[in-house]
VEXDREN-2710 file (C-alpha; in Angstrom, 1 decimal):
% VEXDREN-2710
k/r/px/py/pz
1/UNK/87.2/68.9/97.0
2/UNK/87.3/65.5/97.5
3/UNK/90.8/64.0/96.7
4/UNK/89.5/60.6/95.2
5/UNK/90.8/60.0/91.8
6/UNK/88.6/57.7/89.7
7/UNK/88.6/53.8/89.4
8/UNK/90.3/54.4/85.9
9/UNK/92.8/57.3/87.1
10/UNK/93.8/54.8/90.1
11/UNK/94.2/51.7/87.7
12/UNK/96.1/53.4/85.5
13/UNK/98.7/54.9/87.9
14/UNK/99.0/51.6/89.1
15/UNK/99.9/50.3/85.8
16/UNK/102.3/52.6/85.2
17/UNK/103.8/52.0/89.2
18/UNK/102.7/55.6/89.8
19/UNK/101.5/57.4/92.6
20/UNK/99.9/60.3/93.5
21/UNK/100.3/63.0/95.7
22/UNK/97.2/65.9/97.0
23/UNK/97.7/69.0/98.3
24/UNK/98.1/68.6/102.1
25/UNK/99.4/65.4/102.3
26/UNK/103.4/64.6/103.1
27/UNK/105.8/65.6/100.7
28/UNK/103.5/67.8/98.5
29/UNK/105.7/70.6/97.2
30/UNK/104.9/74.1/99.2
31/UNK/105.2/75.6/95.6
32/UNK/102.8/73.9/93.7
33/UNK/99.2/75.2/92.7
34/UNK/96.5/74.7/95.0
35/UNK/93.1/74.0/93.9
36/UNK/91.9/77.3/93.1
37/UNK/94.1/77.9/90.7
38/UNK/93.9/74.6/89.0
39/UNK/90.7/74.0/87.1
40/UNK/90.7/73.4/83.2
41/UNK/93.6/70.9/83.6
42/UNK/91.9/68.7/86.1
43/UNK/88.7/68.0/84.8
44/UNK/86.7/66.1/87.1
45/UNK/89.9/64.7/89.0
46/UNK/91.7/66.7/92.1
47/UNK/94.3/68.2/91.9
48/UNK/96.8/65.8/92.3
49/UNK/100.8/65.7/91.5
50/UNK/101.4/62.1/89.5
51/UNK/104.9/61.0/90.5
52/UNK/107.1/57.8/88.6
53/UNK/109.5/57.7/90.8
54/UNK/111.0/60.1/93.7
55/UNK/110.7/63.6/93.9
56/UNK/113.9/65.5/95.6
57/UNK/114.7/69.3/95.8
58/UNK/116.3/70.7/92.6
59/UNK/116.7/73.9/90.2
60/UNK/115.1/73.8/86.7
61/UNK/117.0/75.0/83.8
62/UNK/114.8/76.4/81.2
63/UNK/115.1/77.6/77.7
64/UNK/114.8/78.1/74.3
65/UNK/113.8/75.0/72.3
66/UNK/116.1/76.8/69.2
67/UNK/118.7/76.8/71.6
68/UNK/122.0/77.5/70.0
69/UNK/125.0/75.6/70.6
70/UNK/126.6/78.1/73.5
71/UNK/123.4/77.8/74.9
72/UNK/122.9/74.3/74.9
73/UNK/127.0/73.9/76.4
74/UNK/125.8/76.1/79.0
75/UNK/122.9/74.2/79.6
76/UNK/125.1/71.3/80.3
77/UNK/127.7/73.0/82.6
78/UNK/124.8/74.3/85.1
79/UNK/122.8/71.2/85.1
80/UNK/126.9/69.6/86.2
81/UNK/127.0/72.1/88.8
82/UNK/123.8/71.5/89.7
83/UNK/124.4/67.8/90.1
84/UNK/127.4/68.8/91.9
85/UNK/125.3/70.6/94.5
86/UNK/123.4/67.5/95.6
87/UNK/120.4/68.8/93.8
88/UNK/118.3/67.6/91.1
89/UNK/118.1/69.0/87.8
90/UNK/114.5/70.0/86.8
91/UNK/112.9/70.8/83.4
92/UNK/110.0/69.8/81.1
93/UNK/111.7/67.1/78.7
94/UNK/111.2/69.4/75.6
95/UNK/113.8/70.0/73.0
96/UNK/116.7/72.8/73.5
97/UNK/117.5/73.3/76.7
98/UNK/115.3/70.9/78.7
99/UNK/116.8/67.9/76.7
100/UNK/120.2/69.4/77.5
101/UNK/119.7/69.8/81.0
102/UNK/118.4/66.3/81.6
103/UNK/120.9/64.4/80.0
104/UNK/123.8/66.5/81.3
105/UNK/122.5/65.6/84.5
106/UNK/122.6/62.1/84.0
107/UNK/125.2/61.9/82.4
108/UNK/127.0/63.3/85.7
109/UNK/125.1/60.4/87.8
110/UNK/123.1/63.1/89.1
111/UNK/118.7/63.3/89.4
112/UNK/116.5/64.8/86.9
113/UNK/113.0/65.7/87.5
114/UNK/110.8/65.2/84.1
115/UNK/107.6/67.7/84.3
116/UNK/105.4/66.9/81.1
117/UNK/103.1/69.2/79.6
118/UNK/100.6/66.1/79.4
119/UNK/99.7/63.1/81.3
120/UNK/101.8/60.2/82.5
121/UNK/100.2/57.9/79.4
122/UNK/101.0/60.5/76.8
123/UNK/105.1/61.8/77.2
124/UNK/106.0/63.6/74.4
125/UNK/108.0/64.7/72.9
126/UNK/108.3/60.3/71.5
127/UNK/111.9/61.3/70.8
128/UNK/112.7/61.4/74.1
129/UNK/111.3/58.3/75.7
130/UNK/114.9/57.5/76.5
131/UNK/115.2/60.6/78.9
132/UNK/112.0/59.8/80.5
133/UNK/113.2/55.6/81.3
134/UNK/116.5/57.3/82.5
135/UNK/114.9/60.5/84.8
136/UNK/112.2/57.7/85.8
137/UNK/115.1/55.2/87.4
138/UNK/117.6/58.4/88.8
139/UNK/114.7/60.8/89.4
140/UNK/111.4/61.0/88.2
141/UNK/108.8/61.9/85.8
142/UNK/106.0/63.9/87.3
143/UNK/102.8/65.3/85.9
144/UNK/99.7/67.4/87.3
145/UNK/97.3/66.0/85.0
146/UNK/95.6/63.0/84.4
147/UNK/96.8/59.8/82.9
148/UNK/94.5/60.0/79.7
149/UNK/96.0/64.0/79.2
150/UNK/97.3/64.5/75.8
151/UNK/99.5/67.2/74.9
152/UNK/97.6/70.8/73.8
153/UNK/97.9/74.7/73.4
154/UNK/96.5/75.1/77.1
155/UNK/98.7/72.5/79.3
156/UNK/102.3/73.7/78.3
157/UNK/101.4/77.0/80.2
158/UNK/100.1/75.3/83.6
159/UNK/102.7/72.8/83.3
160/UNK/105.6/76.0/83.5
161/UNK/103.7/76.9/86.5
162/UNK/104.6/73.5/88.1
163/UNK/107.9/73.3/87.3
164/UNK/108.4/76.9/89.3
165/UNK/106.5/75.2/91.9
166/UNK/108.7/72.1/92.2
167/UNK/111.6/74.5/92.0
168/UNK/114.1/75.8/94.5
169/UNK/115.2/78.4/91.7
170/UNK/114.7/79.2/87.9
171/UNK/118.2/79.2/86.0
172/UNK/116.4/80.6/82.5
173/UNK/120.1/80.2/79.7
174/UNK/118.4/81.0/76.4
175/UNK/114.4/82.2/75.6
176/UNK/112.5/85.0/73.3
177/UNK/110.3/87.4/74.1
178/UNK/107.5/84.5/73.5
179/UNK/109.5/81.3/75.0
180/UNK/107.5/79.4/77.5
181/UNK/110.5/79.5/80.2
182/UNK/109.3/82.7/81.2
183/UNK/106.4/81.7/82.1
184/UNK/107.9/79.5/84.4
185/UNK/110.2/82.4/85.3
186/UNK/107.4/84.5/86.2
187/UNK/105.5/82.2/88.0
188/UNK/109.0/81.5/89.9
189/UNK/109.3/85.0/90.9
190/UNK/105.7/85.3/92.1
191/UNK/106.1/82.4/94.9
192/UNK/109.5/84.6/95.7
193/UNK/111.9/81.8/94.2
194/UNK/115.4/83.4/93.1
195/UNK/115.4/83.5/89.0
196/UNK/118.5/83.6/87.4
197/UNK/118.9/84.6/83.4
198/UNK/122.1/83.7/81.6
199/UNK/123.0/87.1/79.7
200/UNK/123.7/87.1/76.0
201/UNK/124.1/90.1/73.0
202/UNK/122.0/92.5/73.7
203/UNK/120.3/92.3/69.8
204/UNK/120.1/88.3/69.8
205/UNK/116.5/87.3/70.2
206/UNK/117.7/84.2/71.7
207/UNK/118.4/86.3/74.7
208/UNK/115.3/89.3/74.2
209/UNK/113.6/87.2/77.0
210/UNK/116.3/86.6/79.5
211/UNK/117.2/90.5/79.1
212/UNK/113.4/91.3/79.9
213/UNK/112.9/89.0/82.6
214/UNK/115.7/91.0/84.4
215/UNK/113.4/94.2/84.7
216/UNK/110.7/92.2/86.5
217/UNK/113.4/90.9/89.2
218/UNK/115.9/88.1/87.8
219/UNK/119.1/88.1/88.6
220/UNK/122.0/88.2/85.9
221/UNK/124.0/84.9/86.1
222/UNK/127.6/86.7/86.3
223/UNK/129.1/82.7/86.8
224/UNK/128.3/79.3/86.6
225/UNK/128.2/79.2/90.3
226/UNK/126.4/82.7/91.1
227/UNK/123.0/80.8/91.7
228/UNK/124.5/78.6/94.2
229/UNK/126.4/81.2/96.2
230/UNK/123.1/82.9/96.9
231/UNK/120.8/79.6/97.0
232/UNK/123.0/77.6/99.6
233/UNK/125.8/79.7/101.4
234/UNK/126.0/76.7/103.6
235/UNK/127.7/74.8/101.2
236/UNK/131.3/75.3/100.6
237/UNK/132.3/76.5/96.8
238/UNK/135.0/74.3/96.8
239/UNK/132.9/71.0/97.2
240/UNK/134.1/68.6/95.0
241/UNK/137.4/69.9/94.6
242/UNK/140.5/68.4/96.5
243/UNK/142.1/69.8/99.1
244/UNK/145.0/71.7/97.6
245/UNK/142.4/74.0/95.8
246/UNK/141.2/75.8/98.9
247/UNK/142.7/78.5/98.2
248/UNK/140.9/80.6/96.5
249/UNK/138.5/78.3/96.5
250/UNK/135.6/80.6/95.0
251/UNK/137.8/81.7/92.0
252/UNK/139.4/78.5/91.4
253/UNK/136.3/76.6/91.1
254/UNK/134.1/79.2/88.3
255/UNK/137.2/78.8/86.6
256/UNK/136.8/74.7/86.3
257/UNK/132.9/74.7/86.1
258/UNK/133.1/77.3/83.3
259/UNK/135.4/74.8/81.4
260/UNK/133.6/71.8/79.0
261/UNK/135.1/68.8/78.0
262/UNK/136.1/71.4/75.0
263/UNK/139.2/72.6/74.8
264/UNK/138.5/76.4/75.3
265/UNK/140.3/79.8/74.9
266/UNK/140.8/80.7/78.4
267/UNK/140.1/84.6/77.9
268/UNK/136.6/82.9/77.2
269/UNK/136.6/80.7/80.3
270/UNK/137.8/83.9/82.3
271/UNK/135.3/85.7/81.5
272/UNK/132.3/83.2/81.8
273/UNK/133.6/82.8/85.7
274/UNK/133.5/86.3/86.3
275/UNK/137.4/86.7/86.5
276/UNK/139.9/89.1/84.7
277/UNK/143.0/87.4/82.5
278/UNK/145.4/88.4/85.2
279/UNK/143.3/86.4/87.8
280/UNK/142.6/83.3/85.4
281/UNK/145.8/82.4/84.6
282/UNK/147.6/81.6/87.6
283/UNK/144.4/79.7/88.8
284/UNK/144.4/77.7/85.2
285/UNK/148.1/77.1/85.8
286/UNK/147.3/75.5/89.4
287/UNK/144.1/73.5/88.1
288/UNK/146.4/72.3/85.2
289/UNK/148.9/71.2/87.4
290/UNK/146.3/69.5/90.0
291/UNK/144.6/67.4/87.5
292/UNK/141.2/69.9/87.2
293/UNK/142.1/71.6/83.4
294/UNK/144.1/70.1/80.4
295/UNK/146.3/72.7/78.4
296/UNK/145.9/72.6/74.5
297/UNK/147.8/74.8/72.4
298/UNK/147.1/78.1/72.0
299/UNK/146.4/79.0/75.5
300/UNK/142.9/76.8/75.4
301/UNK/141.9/74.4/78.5
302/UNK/139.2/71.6/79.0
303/UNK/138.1/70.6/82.1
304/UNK/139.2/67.1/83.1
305/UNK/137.7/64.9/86.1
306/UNK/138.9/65.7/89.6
307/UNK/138.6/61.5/89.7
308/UNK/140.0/60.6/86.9
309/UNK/143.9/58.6/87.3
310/UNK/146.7/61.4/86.0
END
């Protein structure tokens, strides 16, 4: 297949300071469809990846659209820890959780990787234009199909497939039994990419999906930070803390990412970092007292910035 885009497609992307990127060339993701399995999104152009701005190695968070509010705090909090990983945050600019994982991750100065479900011309949904300027500058918006694309029934799906592509993991946090994050799940777990599933109560449908997802191979996300012991052991778990939190570095640091920037019971907190009462609240006592947690009454804590003047 010849990988020369028409005169239009070519204008187009140089309108919108776009480039594109073909199967083979440098920096095409190893993930990402080839050919043969790309044909009703193409049309008549290659395949080809259409990129505004930089592309970087990241984890998507996925999710219910009807994403309820633990679910969207959650959101936020991986897509922090993400950031705090030196990894992008990728998702498909949708409501729910993808509009929650984006703008947590800018919001921590990290990257966000935008992957639409039409073509560069046409983002949607309009409502979040602003995500799309912002991921564009600190990230990038990135689309496999052609400029003149709109949004339909059929490019949602193959988009999912992309964003497993572009994916070093799949952290799925909320999705039904019909969501379209597990389709990207699925696709994840084909190329052999770790997929993670936030768990939830067992009769919520906002968590069927994630539950069923774990019979086909994901992994239950015990932690805020249980995708990136597995995903990058290299990295130390107490990155980003000071010094005098070494020890125990691994405990002491689920404690602070499962915090918020809302004060929270810390039975709560204990248990969203995997920990028992007994080990949380010597470690919230420590993280209090080195600037990480702020103490409300009644035994609640927010996190506070490790940077931020006591």
């Amino acid at each position: 297949m010849s990988q020369a885009l028409s005169d239009e497609e070519r204008a187009e992307l140089k309108r919108l300071g776009a480039t594109a990127l073909h199967p083979g060339e440098a920096g095409w993701p190893r993930g990402c469809p080839h050919p043969a399995n790309t044909q009703r999104s193409q049309g008549s152009e290659p395949v080809a990846l259409r990129v505004m701005g930089t592309l970087s190695a990241g984890i998507a968070l996925v999710g219910a659209r009807g994403a309820d509010p633990y679910g969207l705090d959650l959101t936020a909090r991986l897509a922090r820890a993400v950031v705090e990983a030196g990894l992008a945050v990728i998702s498909g600019g949708a409501f729910g959780v993808d509009a929650a994982a984006h703008r947590a991750a800018l919001e921590a100065g990290g990257r966000t990787l935008v992957v639409l479900g039409a073509g560069l011309s046409h983002p949607s949904p309009k409502a979040h234009m602003g995500i799309f300027e912002a991921a564009r500058r600190r990230g990038a918006v990135v689309s496999p199909f052609p400029c003149a694309q709109a949004a339909t029934r059929w490019t949602f799906p193959k988009r999912n497939a992309w964003i497993a592509g572009l994916a070093e993991a799949v952290i799925v946090v909320q999705a039904g039994r019909e969501s379209g994050a597990l389709q990207t799940a699925r696709a994840a777990l084909k190329l052999g990419r770790p997929v993670w599933v936030a768990p939830g109560l067992m009769d919520s449908p906002l968590h069927e999906g994630c539950h069923a997802l774990v019979d086909e191979g994901a992994r239950l996300l015990t932690h805020i930070n249980a995708w990136r012991a597995a995903h990058q052991p290299q990295l130390p778990l107490d990155a980003g803390l000071d010094a005098p939190l070494r020890l125990p570095a691994v405990e002491a640091r689920a404690l602070w990412m499962a915090a918020s920037v809302e004060a929270r019971p810390l039975a709560e907190l204990a248990l969203a970092a995997g920990l028992s009462a007994a080990e949380a609240a010597p470690l919230a006592t420590r993280l209090e007292l080195e600037g990480f947690l702020s103490a409300s009454p009644g035994g609640r804590y927010a996190r506070r910035n490790p940077k931020e003047p006591s």
